[in-house]
LODO-411815 format. One record per atom (N, C-alpha, C): residue in one letter; x, y, z. Coordinates in pm, whole numbers, always signed. Example, Ala and Ser with C-alpha at 12.3 -4.5 7.8 and 13.67 -1.06 7.14 Angstrom:
2
A;+1319;-569;+780
A;+1230;-450;+780
A;+1320;-330;+780
S;+1285;-225;+708
S;+1367;-106;+714
S;+1290;+3;+787
//
This chain:
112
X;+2326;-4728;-1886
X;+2382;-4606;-1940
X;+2275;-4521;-2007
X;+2176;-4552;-2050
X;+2091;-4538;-2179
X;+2007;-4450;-2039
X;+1984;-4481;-1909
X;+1887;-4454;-1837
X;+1973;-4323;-1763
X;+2072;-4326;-1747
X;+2159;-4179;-1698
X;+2161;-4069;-1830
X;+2148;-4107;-1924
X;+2100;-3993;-2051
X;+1998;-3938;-2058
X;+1879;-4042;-2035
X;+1738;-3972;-1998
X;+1749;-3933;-1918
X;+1788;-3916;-1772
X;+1752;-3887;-1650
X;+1890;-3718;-1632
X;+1989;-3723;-1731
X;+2048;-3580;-1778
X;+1952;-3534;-1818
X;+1872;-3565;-1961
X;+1843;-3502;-2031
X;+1732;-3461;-1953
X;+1641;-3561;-1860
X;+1494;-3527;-1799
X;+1513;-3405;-1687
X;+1628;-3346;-1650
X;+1682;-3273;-1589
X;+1704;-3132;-1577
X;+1779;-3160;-1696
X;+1817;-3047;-1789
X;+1679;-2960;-1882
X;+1601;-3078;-1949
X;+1477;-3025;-1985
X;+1387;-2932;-1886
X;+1371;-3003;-1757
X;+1297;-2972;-1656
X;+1352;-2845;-1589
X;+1439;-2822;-1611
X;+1538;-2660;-1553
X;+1512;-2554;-1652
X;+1518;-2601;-1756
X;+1460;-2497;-1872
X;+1333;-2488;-1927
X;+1266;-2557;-1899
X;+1151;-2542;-1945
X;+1079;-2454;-1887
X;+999;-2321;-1976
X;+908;-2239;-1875
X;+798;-2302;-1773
X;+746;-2289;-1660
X;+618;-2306;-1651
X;+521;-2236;-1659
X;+410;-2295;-1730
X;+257;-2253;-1749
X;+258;-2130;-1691
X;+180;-2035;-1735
X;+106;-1940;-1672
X;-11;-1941;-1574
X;-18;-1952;-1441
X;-104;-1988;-1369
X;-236;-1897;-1431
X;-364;-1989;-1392
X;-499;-1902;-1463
X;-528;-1809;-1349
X;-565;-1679;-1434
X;-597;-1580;-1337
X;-449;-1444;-1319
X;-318;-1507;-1356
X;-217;-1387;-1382
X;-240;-1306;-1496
X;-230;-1237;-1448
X;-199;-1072;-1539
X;-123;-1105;-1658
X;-154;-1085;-1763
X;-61;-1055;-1848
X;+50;-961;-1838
X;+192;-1013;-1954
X;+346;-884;-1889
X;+215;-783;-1964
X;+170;-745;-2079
X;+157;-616;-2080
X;+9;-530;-1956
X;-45;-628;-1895
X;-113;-543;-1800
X;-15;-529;-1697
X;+61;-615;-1620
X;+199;-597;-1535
X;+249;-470;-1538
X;+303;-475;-1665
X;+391;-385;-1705
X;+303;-215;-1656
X;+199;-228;-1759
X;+119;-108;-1732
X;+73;-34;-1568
X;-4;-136;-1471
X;+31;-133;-1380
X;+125;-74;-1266
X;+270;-155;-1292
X;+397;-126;-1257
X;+450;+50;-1281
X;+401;+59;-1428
X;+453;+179;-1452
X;+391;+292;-1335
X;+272;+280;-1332
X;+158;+322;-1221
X;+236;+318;-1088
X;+219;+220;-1100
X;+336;+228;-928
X;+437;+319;-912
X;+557;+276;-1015
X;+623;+360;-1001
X;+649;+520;-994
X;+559;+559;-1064
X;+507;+678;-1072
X;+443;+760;-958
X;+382;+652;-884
X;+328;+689;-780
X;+402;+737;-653
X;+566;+605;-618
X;+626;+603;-545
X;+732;+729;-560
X;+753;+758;-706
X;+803;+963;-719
X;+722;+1033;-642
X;+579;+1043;-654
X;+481;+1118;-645
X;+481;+1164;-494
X;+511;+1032;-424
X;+480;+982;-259
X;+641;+1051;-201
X;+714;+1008;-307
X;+866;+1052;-223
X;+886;+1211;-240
X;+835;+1244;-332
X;+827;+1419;-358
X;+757;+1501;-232
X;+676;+1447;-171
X;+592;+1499;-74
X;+636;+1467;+81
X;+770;+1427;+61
X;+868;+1410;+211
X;+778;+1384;+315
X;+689;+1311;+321
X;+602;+1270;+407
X;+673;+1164;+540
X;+628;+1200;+655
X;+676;+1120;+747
X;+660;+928;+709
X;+770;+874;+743
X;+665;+717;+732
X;+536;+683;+782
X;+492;+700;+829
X;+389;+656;+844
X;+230;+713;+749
X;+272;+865;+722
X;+178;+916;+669
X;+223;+859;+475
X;+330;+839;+465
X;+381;+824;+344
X;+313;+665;+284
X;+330;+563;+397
X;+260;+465;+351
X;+121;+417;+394
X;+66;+538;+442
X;-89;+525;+433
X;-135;+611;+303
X;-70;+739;+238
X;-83;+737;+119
X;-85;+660;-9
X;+53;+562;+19
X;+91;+466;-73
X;-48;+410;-138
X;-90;+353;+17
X;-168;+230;+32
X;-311;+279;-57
X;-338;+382;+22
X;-458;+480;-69
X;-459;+467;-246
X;-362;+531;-265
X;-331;+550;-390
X;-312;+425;-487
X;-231;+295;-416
X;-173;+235;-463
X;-330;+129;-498
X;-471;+98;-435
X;-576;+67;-455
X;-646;+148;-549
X;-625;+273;-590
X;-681;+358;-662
X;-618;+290;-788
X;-531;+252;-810
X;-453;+214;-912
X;-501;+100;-955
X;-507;+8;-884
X;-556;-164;-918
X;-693;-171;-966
X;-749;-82;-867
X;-919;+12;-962
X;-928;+6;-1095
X;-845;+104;-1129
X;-799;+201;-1254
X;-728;+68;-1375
X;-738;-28;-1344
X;-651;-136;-1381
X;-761;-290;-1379
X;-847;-255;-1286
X;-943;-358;-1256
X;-907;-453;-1226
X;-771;-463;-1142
X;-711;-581;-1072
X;-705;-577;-901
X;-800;-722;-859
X;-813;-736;-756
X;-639;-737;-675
X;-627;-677;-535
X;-510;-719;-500
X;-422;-828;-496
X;-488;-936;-437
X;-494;-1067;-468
X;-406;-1134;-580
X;-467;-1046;-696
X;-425;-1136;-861
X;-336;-1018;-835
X;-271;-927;-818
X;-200;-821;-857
X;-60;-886;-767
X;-68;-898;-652
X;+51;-1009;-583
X;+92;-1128;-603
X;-59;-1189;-627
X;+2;-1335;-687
X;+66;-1289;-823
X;+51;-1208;-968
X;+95;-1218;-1029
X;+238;-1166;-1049
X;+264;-1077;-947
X;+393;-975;-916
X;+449;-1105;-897
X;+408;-1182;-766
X;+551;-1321;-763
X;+513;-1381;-889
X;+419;-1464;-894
X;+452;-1548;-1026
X;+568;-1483;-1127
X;+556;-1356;-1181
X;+678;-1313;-1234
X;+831;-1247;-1174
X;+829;-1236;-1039
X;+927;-1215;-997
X;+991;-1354;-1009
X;+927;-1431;-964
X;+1020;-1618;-992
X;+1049;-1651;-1101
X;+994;-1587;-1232
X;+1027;-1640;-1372
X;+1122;-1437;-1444
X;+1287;-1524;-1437
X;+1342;-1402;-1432
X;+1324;-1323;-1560
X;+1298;-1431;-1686
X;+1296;-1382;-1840
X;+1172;-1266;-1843
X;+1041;-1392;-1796
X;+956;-1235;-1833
X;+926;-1088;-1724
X;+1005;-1119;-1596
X;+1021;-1005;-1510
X;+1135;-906;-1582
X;+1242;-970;-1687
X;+1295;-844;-1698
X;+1222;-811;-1835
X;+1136;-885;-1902
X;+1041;-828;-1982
X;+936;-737;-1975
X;+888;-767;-1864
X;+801;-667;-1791
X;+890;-543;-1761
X;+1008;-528;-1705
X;+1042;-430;-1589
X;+1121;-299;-1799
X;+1176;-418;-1868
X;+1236;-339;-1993
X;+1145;-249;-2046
X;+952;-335;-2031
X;+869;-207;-2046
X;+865;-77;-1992
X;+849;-156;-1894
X;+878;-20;-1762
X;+938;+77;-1771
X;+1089;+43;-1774
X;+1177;+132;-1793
X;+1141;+212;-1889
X;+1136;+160;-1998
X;+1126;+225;-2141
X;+1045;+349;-2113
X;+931;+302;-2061
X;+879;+402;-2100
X;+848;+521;-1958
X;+931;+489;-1867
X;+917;+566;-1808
X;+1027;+684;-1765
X;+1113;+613;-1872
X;+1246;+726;-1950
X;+1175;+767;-2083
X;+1060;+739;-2118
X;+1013;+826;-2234
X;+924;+914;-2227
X;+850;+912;-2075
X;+802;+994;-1985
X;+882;+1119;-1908
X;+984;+1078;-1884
X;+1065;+1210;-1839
X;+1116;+1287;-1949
X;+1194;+1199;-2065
X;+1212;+1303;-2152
X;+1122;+1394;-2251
X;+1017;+1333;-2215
X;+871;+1413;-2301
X;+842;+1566;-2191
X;+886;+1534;-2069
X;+879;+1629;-1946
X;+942;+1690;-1988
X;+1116;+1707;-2024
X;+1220;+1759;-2028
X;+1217;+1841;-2154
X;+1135;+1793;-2261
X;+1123;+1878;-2356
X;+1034;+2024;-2299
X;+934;+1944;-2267
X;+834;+2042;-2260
X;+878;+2223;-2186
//
C-alpha cells in the first residue's frame, strides 16, 4: 500500500513539476520583446496586401532583421518559441507581455 502512495504521489509530482530551462533559451523577457517585434511586423506585412508569395519573402527578410536587432540566432529563437509553447504557464506569461504592451502601443497611437 505504502508503495501505491509513492508511486501517486511520484506521479502527480512529476506532472507538476516545471522542467529546467534548457541552456541556451531565451529568456520570457527577451521572448517576449522579440515576439512583440514579430507581431508588429506581421501588421506591417498585412497592411501592404502583398500577394503570398511576395508577402512571405518579406516576412522572411524582415523577420531576420529582427533576430539581428535582438542578437538571436534562428536556431535559439525556434528552439526557444517551442520550449515555451510546451510549457503553457510561461507562454501565457510571455504572450500577457505581449499583449500588454502592444495595446499600449496602439493606444499611445490613438492619442496622438
Amino acid at each position: 500500500m505504502k508503495q501505491l502512495h509513492f508511486l501517486i504521489f511520484f506521479i502527480l509530482t512529476a506532472c507538476i513539476s516545471k522542467p529546467e530551462i534548457p541552456t541556451g533559451t531565451l529568456s520570457k523577457e527577451k521572448m517576449s520583446a522579440i515576439l512583440i517585434d514579430i507581431h508588429l511586423l506581421e501588421t506591417k506585412i498585412d497592411a501592404l496586401r502583398l500577394d503570398k508569395d511576395s508577402a512571405r519573402i518579406t516576412y522572411a527578410h524582415f523577420e531576420n532583421l529582427i533576430l539581428e536587432k535582438h542578437e538571436v540566432d534562428r536556431e535559439t529563437y525556434l528552439t526557444s518559441l517551442k520550449f515555451y509553447t510546451d510549457q503553457t504557464e510561461d507562454f501565457y506569461d510571455i504572450y500577457e507581455v505581449v499583449v500588454d504592451s502592444l495595446m499600449l502601443r496602439e493606444k499611445n497611437q490613438n492619442i496622438k
